[in-house]
N, C-alpha and C positions, 0 to 999 in steps of 0.2 A: 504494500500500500504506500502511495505516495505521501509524503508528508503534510501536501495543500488537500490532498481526499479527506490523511485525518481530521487534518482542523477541521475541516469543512460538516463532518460527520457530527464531531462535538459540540462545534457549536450550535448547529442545527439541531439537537437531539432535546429531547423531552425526559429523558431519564436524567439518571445522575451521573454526570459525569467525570468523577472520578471513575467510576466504573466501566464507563463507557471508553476511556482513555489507559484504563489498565489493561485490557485485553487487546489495545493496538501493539502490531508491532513494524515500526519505519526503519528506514534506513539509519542508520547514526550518523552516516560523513551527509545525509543531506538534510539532516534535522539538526545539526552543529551550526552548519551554514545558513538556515533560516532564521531568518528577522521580522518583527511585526510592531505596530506602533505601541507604547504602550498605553496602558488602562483601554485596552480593549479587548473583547471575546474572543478574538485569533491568540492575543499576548497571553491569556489566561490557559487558551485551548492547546498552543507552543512548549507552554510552565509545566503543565500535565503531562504531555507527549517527552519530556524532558524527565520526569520525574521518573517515568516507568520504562524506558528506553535506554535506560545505560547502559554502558559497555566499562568493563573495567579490562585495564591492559593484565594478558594474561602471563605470570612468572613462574619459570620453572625451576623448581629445586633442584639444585643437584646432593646428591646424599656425598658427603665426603666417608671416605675409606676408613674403617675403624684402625686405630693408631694399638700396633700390636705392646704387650709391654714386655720388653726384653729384659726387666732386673733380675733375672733367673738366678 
């Protein structure tokens, strides 16, 4: 779903829209990049699409090698 679908969807909805905006899911590089004026139903409807669309960068552990103990 496009990013202007969701707002579009949200704003226009009769339900609640938090919930309504929990079950979308956008692109992130093009929901980063969208703007909207503020104190309006798009800026509100962006905040939400923002809220439940995150990406967190993903880190890999590496297991370091158990350290043998040679005081024998």
């Amino acid at each position: 779903m496009t990013v202007s679908d969701a707002i579009e969807a949200i704003v226009t909805s009769y339900g609640d829209i938090e919930l309504v905006a929990r079950g979308m899911v956008v692109d992130v590089n093009e929901l980063s990049s969208t703007t909207a004026a503020p104190d309006t139903a798009e800026a509100i409807a962006l905040a939400l699409l923002r809220k439940y669309n995150v990406t967190y960068p993903v880190i890999e552990e590496v297991a370091e090698e158990p350290v043998q103990d040679t005081t024998e």
